[in-house]
ROLUMZA-701746 format. One record per atom (N, C-alpha, C, O): atom name; x, y, z; residue number from 0. Coordinates in Angstrom, 1 decimal, always signed. Last residue first. Example, Ala and Ser with C-alpha at 12.3 -4.5 7.8 and 13.67 -1.06 7.14 Angstrom:
(atom "N" (+12.8 -2.2 +7.1) 1)
(atom "CA" (+13.7 -1.1 +7.1) 1)
(atom "C" (+12.9 +0.0 +7.9) 1)
(atom "O" (+13.4 +1.1 +8.0) 1)
(atom "N" (+13.2 -5.7 +7.8) 0)
(atom "CA" (+12.3 -4.5 +7.8) 0)
(atom "C" (+13.2 -3.3 +7.8) 0)
(atom "O" (+14.2 -3.3 +8.5) 0)
% end
This chain:
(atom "N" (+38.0 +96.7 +132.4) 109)
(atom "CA" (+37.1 +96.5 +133.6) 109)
(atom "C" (+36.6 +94.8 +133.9) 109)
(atom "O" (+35.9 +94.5 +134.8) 109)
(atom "N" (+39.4 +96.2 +130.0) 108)
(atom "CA" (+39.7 +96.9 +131.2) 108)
(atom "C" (+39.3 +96.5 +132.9) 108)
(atom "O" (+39.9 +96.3 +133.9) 108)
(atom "N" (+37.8 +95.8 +128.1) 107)
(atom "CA" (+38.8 +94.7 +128.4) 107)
(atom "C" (+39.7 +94.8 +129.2) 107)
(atom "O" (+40.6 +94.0 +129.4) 107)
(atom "N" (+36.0 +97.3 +128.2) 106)
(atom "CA" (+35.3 +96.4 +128.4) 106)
(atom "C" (+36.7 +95.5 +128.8) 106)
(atom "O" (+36.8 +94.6 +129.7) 106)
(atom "N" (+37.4 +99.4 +127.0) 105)
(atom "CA" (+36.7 +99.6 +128.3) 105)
(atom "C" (+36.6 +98.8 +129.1) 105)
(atom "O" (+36.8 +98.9 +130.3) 105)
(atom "N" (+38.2 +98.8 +124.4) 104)
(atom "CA" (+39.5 +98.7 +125.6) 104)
(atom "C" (+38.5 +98.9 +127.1) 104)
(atom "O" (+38.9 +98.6 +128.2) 104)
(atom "N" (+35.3 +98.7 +123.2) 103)
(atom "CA" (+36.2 +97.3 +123.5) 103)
(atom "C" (+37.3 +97.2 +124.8) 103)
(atom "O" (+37.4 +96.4 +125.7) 103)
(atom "N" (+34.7 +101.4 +123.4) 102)
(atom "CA" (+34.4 +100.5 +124.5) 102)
(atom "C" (+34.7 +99.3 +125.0) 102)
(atom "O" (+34.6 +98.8 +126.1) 102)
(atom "N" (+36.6 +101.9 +121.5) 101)
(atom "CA" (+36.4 +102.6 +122.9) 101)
(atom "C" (+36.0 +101.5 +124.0) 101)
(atom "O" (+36.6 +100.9 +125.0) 101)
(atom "N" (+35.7 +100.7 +118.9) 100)
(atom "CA" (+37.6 +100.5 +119.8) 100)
(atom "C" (+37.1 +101.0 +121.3) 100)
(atom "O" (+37.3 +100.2 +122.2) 100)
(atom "N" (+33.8 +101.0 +117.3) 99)
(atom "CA" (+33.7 +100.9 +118.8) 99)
(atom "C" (+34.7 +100.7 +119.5) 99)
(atom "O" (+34.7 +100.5 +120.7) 99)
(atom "N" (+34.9 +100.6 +114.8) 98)
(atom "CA" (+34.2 +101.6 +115.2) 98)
(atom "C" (+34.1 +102.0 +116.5) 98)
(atom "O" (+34.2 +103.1 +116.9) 98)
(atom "N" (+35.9 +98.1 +114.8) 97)
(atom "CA" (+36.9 +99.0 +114.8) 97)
(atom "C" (+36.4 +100.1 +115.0) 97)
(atom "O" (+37.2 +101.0 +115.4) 97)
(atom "N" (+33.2 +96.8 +115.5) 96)
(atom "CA" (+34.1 +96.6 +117.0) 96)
(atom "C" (+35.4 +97.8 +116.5) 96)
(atom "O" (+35.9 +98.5 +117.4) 96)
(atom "N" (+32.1 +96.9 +113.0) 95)
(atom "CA" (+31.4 +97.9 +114.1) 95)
(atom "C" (+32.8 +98.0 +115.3) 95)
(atom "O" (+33.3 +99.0 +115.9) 95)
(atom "N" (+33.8 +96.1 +110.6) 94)
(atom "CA" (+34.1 +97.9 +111.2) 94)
(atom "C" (+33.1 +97.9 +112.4) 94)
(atom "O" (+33.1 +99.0 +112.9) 94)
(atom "N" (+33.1 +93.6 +112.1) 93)
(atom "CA" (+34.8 +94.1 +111.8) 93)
(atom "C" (+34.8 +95.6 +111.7) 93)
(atom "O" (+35.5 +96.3 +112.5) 93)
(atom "N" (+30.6 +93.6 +111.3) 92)
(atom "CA" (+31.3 +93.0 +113.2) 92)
(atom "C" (+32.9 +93.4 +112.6) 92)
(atom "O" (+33.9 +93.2 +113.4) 92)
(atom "N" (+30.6 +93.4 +108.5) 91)
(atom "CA" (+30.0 +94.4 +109.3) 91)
(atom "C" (+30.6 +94.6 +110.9) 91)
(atom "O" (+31.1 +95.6 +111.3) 91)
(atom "N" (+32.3 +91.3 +107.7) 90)
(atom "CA" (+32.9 +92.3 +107.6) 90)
(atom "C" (+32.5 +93.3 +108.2) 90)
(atom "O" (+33.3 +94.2 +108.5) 90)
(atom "N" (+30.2 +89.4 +108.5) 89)
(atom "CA" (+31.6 +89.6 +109.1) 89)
(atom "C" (+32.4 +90.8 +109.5) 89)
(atom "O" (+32.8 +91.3 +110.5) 89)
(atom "N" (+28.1 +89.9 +106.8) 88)
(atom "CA" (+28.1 +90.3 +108.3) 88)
(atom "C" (+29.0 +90.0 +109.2) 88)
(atom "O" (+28.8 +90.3 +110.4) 88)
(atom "N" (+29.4 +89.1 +104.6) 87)
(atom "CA" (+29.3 +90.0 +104.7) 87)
(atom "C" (+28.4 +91.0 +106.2) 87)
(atom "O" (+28.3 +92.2 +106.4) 87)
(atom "N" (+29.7 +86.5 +105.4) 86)
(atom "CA" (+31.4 +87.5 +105.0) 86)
(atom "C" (+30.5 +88.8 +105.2) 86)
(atom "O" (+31.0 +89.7 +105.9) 86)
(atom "N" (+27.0 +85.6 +105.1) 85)
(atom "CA" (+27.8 +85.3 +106.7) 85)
(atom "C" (+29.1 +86.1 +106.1) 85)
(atom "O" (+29.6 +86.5 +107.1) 85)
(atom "N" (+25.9 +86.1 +102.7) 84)
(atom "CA" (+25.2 +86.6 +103.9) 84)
(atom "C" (+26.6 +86.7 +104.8) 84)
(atom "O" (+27.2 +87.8 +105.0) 84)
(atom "N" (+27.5 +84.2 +101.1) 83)
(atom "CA" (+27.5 +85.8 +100.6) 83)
(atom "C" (+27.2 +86.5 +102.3) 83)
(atom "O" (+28.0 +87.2 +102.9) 83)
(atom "N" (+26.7 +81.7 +102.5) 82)
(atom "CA" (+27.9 +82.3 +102.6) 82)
(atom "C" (+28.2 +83.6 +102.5) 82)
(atom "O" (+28.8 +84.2 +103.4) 82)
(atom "N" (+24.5 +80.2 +103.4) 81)
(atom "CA" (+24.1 +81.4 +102.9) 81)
(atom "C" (+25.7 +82.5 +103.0) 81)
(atom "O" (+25.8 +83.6 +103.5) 81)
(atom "N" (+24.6 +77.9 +104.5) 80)
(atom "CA" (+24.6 +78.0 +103.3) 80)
(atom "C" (+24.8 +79.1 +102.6) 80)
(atom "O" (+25.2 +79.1 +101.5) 80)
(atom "N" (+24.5 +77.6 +107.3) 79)
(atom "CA" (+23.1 +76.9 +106.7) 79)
(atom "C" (+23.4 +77.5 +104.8) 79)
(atom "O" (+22.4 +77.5 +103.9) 79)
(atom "N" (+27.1 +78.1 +107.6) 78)
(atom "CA" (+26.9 +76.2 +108.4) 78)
(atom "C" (+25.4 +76.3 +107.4) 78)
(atom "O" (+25.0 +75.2 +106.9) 78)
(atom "N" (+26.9 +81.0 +107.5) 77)
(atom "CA" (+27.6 +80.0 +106.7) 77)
(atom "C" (+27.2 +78.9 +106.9) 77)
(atom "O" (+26.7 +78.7 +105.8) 77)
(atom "N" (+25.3 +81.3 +109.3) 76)
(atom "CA" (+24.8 +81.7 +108.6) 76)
(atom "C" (+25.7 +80.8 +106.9) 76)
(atom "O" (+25.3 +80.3 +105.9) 76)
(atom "N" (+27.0 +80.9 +111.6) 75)
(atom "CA" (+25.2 +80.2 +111.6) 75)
(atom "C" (+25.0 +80.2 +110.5) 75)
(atom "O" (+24.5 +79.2 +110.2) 75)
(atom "N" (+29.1 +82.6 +111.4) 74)
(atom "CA" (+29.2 +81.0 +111.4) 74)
(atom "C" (+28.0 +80.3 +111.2) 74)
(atom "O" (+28.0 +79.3 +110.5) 74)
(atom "N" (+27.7 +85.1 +112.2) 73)
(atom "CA" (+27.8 +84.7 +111.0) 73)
(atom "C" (+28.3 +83.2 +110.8) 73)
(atom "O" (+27.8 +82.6 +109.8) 73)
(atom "N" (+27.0 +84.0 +115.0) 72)
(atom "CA" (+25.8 +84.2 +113.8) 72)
(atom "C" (+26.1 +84.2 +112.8) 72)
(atom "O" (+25.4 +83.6 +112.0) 72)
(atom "N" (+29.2 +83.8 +116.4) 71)
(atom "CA" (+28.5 +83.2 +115.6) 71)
(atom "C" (+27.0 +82.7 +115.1) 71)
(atom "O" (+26.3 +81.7 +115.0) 71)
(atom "N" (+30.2 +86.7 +116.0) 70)
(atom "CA" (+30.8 +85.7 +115.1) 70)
(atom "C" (+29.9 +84.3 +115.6) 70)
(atom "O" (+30.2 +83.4 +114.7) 70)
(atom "N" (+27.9 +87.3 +118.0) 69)
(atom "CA" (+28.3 +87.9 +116.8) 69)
(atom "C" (+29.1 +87.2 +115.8) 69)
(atom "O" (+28.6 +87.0 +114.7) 69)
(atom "N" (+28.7 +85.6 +119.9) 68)
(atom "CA" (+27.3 +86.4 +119.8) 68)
(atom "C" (+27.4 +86.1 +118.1) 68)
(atom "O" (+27.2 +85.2 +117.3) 68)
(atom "N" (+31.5 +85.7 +120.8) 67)
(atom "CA" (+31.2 +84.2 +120.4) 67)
(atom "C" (+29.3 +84.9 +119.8) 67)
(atom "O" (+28.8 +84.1 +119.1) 67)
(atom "N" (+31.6 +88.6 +121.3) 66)
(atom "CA" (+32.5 +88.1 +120.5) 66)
(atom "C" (+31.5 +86.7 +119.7) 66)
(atom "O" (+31.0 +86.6 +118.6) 66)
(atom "N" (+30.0 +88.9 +123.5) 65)
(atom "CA" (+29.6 +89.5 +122.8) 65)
(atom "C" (+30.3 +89.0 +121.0) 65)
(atom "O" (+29.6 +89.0 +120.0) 65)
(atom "N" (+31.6 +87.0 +125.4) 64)
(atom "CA" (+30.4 +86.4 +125.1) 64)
(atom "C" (+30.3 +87.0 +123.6) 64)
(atom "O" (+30.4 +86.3 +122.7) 64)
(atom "N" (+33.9 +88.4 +124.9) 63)
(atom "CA" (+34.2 +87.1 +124.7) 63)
(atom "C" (+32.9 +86.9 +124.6) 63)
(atom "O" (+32.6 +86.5 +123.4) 63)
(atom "N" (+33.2 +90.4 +126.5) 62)
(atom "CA" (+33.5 +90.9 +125.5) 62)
(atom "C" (+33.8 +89.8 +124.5) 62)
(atom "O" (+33.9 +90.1 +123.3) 62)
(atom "N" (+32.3 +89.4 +129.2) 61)
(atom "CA" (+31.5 +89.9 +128.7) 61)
(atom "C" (+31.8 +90.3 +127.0) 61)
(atom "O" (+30.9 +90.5 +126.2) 61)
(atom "N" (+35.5 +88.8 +130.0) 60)
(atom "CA" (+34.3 +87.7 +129.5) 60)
(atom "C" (+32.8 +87.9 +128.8) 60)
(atom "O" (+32.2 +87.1 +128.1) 60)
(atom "N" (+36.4 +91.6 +130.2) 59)
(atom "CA" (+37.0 +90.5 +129.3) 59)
(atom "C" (+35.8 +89.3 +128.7) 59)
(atom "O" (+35.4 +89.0 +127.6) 59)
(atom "N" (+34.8 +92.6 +132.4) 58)
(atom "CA" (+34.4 +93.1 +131.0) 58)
(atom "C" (+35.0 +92.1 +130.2) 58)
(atom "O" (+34.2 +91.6 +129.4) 58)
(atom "N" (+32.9 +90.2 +134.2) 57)
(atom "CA" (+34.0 +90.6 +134.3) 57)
(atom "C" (+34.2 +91.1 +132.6) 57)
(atom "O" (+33.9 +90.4 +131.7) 57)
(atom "N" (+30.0 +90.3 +135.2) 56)
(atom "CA" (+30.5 +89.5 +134.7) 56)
(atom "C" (+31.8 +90.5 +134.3) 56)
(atom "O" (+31.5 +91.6 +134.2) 56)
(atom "N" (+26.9 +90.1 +137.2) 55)
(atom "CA" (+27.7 +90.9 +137.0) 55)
(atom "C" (+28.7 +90.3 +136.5) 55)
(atom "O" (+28.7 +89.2 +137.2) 55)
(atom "N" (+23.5 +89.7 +136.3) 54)
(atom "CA" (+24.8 +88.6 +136.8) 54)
(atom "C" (+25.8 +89.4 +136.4) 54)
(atom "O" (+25.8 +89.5 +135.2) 54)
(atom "N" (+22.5 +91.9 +135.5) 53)
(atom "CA" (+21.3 +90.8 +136.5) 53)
(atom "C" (+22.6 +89.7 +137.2) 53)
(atom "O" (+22.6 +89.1 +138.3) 53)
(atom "N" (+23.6 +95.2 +135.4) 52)
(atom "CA" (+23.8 +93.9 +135.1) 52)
(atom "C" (+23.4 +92.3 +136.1) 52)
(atom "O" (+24.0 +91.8 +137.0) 52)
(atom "N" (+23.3 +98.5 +134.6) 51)
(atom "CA" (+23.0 +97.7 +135.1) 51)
(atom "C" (+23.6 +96.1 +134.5) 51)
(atom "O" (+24.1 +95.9 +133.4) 51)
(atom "N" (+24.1 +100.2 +132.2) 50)
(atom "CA" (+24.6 +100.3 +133.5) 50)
(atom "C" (+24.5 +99.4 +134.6) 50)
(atom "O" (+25.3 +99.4 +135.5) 50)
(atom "N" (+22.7 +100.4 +130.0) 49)
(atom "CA" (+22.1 +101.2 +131.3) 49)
(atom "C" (+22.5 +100.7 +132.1) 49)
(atom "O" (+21.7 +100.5 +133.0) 49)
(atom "N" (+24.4 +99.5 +127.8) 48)
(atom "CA" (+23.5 +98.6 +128.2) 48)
(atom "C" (+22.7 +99.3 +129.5) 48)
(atom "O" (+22.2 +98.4 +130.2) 48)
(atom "N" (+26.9 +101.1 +127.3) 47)
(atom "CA" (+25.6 +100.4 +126.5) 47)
(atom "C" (+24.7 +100.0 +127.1) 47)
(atom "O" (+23.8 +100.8 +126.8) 47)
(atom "N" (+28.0 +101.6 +130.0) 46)
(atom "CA" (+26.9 +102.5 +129.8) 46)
(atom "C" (+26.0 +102.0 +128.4) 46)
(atom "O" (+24.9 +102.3 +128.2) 46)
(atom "N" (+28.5 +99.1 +133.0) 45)
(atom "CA" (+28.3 +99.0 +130.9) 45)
(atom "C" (+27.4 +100.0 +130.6) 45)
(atom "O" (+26.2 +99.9 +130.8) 45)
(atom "N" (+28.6 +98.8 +135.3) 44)
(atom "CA" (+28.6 +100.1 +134.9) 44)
(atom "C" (+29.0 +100.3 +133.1) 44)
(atom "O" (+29.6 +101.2 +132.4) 44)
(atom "N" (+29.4 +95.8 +135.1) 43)
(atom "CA" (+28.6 +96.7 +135.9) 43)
(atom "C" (+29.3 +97.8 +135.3) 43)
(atom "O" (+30.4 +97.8 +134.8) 43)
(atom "N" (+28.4 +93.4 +132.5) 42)
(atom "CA" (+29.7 +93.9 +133.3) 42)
(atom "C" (+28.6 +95.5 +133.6) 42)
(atom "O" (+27.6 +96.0 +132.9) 42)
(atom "N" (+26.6 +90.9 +132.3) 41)
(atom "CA" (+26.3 +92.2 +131.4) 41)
(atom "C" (+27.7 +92.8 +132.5) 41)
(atom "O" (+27.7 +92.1 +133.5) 41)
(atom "N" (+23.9 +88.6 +131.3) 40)
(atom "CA" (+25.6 +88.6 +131.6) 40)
(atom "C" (+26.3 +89.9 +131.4) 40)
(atom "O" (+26.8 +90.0 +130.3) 40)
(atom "N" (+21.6 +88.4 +130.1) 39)
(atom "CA" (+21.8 +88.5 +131.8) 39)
(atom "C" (+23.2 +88.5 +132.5) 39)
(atom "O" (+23.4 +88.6 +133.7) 39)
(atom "N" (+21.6 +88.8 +127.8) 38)
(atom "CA" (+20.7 +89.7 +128.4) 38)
(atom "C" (+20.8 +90.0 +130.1) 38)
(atom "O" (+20.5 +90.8 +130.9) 38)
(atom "N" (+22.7 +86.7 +126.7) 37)
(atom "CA" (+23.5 +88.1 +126.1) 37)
(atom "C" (+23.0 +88.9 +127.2) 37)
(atom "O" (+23.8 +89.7 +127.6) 37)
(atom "N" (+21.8 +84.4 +127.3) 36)
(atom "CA" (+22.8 +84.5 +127.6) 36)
(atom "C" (+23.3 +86.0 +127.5) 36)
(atom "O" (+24.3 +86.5 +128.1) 36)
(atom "N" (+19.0 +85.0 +126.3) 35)
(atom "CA" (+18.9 +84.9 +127.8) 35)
(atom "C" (+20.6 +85.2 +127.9) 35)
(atom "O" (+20.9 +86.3 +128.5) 35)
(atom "N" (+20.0 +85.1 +123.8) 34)
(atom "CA" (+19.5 +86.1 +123.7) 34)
(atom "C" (+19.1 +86.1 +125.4) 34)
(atom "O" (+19.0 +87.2 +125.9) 34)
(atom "N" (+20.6 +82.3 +123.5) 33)
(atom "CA" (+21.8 +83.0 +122.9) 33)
(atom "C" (+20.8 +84.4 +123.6) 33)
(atom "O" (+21.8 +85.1 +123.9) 33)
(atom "N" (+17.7 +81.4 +123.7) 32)
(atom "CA" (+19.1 +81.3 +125.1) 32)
(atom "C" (+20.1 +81.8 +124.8) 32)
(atom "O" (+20.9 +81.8 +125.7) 32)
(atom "N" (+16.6 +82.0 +121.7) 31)
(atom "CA" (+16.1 +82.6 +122.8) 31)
(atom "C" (+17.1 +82.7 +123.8) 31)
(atom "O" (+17.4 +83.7 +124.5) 31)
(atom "N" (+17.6 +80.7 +119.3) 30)
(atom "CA" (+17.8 +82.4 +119.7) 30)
(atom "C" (+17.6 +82.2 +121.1) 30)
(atom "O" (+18.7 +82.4 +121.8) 30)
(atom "N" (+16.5 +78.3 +120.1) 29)
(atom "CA" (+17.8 +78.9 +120.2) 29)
(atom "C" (+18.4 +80.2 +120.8) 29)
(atom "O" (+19.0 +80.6 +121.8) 29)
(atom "N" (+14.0 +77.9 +120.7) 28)
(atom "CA" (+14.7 +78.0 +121.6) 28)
(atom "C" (+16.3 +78.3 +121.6) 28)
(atom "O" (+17.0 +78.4 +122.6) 28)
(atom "N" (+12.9 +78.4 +117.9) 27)
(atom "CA" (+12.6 +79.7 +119.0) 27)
(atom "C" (+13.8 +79.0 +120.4) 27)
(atom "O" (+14.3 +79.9 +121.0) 27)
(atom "N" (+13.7 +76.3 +116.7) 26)
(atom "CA" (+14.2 +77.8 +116.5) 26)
(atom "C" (+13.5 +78.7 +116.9) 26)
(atom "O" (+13.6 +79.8 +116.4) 26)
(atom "N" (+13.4 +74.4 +118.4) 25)
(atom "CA" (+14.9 +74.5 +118.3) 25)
(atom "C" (+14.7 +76.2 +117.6) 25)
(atom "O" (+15.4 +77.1 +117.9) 25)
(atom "N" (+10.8 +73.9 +117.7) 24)
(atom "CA" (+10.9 +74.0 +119.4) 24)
(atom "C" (+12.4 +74.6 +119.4) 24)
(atom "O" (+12.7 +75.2 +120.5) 24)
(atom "N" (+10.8 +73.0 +115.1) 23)
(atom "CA" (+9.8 +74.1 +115.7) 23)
(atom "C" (+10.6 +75.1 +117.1) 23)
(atom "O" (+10.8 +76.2 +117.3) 23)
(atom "N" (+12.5 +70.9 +115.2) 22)
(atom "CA" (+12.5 +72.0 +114.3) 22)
(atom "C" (+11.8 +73.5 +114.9) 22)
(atom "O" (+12.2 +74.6 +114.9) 22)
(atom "N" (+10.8 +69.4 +116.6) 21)
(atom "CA" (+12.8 +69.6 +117.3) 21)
(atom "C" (+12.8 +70.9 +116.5) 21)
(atom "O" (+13.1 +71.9 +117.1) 21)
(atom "N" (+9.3 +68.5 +114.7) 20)
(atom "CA" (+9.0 +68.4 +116.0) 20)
(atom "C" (+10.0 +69.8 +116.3) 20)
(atom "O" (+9.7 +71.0 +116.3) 20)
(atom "N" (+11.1 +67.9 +112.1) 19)
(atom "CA" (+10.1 +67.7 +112.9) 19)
(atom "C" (+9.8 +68.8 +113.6) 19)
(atom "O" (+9.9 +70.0 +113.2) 19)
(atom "N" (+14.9 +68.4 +112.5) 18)
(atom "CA" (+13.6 +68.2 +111.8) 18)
(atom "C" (+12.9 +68.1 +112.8) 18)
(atom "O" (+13.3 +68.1 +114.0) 18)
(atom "N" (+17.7 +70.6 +112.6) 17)
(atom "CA" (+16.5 +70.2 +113.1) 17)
(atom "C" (+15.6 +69.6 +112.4) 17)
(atom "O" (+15.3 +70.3 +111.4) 17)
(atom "N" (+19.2 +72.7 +110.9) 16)
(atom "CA" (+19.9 +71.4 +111.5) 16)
(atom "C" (+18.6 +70.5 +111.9) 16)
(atom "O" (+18.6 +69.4 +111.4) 16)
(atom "N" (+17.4 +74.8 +109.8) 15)
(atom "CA" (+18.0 +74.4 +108.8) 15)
(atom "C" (+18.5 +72.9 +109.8) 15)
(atom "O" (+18.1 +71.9 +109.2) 15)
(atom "N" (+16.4 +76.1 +112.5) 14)
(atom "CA" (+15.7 +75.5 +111.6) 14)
(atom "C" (+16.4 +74.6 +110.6) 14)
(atom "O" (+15.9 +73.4 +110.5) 14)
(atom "N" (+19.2 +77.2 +113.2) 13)
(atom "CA" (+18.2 +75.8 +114.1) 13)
(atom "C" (+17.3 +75.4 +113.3) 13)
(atom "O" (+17.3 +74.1 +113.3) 13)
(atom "N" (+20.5 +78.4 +111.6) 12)
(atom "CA" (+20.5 +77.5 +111.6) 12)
(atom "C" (+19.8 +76.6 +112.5) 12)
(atom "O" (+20.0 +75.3 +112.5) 12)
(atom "N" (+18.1 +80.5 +112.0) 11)
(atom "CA" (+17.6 +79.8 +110.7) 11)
(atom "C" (+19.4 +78.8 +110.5) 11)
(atom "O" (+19.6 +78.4 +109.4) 11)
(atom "N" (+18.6 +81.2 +114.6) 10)
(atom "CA" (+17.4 +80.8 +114.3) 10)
(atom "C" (+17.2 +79.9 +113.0) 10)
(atom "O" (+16.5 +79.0 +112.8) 10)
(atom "N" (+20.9 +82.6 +114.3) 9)
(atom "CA" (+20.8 +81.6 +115.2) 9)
(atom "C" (+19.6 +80.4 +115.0) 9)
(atom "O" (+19.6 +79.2 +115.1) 9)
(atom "N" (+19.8 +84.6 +112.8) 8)
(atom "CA" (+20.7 +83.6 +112.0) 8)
(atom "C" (+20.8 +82.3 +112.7) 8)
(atom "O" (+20.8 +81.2 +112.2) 8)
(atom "N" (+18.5 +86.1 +114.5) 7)
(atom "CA" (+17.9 +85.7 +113.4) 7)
(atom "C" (+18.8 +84.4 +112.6) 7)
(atom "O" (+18.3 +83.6 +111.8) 7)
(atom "N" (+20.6 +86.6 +116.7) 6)
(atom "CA" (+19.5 +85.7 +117.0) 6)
(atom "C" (+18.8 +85.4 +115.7) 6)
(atom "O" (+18.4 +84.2 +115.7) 6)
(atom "N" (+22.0 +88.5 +114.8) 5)
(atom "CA" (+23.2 +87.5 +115.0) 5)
(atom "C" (+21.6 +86.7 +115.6) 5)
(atom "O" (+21.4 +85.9 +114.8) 5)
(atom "N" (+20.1 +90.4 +114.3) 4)
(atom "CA" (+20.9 +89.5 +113.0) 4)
(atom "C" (+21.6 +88.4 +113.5) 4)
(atom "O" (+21.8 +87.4 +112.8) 4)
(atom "N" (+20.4 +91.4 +116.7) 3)
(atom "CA" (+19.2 +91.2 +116.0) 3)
(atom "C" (+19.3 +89.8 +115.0) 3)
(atom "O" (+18.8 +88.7 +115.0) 3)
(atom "N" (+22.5 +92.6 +117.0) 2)
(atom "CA" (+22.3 +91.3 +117.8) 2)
(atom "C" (+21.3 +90.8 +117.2) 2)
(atom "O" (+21.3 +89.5 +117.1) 2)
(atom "N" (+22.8 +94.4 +114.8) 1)
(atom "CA" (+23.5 +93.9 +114.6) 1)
(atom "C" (+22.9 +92.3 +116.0) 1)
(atom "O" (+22.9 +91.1 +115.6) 1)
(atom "N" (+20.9 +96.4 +115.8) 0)
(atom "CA" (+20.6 +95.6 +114.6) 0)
(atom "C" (+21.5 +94.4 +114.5) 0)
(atom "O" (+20.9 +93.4 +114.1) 0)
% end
């Protein structure tokens, strides 16, 4: 849910920065490459993700993508106005990663 939210935000600041034309084509192609970038950069034997990875990527930098993901969707989310929204999907990415400590040191391991 949480990536979900972070390409949905991605999306409504492409809409919000964009006119025209640019508008249309910017909020499906945002998400889309924030969502190419998440989907193909993946550290080997990541049991989130089945373990697999199309471009194998070192857990630190994978934990950095997932990082820049997430914080910035809520930055998206602030930049189009919607402040209440963006703290409060902060705060969410704040207990999920304290929730997930595990995998964090995993990731910052491997």
């Amino acid at each position: 849910m949480l990536e979900l939210a972070a390409l949905a935000s991605f999306g409504l600041w492409a809409w919000g920065t964009a006119s025209g034309l640019l508008r249309y084509v910017s909020v499906v192609a945002v998400p889309l490459a924030v969502a190419v970038l998440w989907g193909v950069f993946a550290t080997a034997g990541d049991a989130s993700r089945s373990g697999g990875a199309v471009i194998a990527t070192p857990g630190p930098l994978r934990f950095l993508l997932e990082l820049a993901v997430f914080s910035g969707g809520a930055a998206a989310l602030y930049a189009t106005g919607l402040r209440a929204h963006a703290v409060i999907l902060a705060g969410v990415l704040v207990v999920y990663h304290l929730a997930s400590w595990d995998r964090a040191l995993w990731l910052l391991r491997h």
